[in-house]
Residue, then its C-alpha position, 0 to 999 in steps of 0.5 A: x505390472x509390478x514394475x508399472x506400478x512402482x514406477x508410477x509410485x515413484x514419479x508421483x513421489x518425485x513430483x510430490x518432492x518436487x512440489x514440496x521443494x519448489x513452495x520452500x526455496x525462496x524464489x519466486x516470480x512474483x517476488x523476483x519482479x517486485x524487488x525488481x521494480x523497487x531496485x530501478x525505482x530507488x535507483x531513479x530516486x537515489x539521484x533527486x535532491x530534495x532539500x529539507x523540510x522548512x517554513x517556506x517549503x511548507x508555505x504553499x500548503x494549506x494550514x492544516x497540512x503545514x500544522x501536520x508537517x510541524x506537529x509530526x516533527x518535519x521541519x528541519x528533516x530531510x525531504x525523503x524520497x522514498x520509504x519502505x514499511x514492513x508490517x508483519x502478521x496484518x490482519x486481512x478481511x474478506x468479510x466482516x463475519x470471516x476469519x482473517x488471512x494473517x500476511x505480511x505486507x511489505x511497502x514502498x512509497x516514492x516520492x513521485x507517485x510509485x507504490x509497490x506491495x508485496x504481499x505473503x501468505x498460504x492457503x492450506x500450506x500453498x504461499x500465496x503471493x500479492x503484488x499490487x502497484x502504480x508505476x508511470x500511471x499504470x495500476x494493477x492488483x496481481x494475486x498468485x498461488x504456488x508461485x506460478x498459478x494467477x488466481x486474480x490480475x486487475x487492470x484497467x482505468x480503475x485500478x490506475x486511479x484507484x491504486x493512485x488514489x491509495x498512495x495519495x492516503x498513504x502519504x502519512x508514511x512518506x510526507x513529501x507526497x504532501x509537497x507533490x506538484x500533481x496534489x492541488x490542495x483546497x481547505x474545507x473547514x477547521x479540520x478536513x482539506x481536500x486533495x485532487x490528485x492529477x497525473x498523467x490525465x488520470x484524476x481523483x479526489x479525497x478528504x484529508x481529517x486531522x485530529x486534536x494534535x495537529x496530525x492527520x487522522x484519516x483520508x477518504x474517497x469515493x473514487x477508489x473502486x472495488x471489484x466484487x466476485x462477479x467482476x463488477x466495479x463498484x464505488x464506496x467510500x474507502x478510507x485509511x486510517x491512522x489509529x495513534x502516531x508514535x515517535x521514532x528515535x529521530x524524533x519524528x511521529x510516525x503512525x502507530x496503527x494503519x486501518x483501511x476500510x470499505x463503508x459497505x452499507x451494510x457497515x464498515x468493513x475494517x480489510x486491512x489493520x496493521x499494527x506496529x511495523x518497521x520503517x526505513x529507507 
């Protein structure tokens, strides 16, 4: 019965180890795909030439964007084809009344409509992983704890659009989005202009607000789903927007501060806030 017992100790404590050693390595699944699909994604863009940002690039877009493009610095800039963002401790809301979940986010924008981000953090000393996409048209926010255990996988018609939809509203990070042959443009007044986004039979819509500089301010649509706890879709207003644009050391403005927020009508909820971040290629 001794010997049972220490044995018995002794497997839970080589699994405990186990454990232990497992949420510590690096590696993780979840990880591994992301950086996966980055690596084939910047080698398919590595061989896209794009020029540099001129007047007569810009000519067909309307003024507002074209005011964008020239306050931000653009012209004269080579057309990126790709972007990365890492923006450490984000803020991340679940309700307006809870505590945030601190992450850190890492992006990658392309130019042609491919999203990739990974997301890192623990639940009481688990990681907690989140990876969410859009690549050739197909959407999906994927949630996984201790690296293995799927807590949430969204797919369907409302994630492609609405994770479309998300990289159209990131286009302030990556402006050669804005020369997109899939965004049909339409001036609206002084200071918004509409974006329709079409790609691969999948369409949506958003507003584009741009404040006394020139540069823009925030998008919003109300195509973008939300799935609530129960499972139901539903659609608010969701916006994304740029609190301050700072210079970097080409002598481009960048955003300074990222919000993006559902309009309950019970009230905004602010979900997401970066604040200060690192850009690069």
């Amino acid at each position: 019965m001794k010997r049972k017992m220490i044995w018995i100790l002794c497997t839970i404590a080589a699994l405990i180890a186990a454990v232990i050693i497992w949420f510590l390595i690096p590696y993780s699944p979840t990880k591994n795909q992301f950086r996966n699909d980055v690596q084939k994604h910047l080698y398919l863009s590595s061989s896209t030439h794009t020029g540099i940002f001129t007047e007569e690039t810009i000519t067909p877009l309307p003024e507002l964007i074209q005011n964008h493009i020239k306050a931000a610095g653009l012209i004269g800039q080579p057309i990126p084809t790709n972007i990365r963002a890492f923006m450490p401790s984000v803020r991340l809301y679940q309700s307006r009344d809870s505590y945030p979940l601190i992450i850190d986010y890492t992006l990658y924008l392309f130019a042609n409509p491919v999203r990739m981000a990974y997301i890192r953090t623990s639940l009481f000393g688990i990681p907690f992983e989140g990876y969410d996409s859009t690549q050739e048209g197909v959407g999906f926010m994927r949630g996984v704890i201790g690296k293995l255990f799927t807590l949430f996988n969204e797919t369907g018609p409302h994630m492609d659009r609405g994770q479309l939809l998300t990289w159209l509203g990131e286009a302030p990070l990556l402006p050669s989005i804005l020369l997109s042959e899939y965004i049909t443009w339409e001036a609206m007044d002084a200071s918004h202009v509409r974006a329709t986004l079409n790609y691969k039979g999948i369409s949506g819509s958003g507003v584009f607000t741009f404040n006394e500089n020139g540069l823009i301010h925030s998008f919003h649509t109300y195509d973008r789903a939300r799935t609530e706890t129960d499972g139901s879709i539903e659609y608010l207003r969701w916006s994304a927007v740029i609190d301050g644009w700072r210079r970097d050391e080409s002598g481009i403005y960048i955003p300074a501060l990222i919000r993006a927020t559902w309009h309950e009508d019970e009230g905004d909820l602010v979900y997401f806030s970066a604040d200060g971040f690192e850009m690069g290629k």
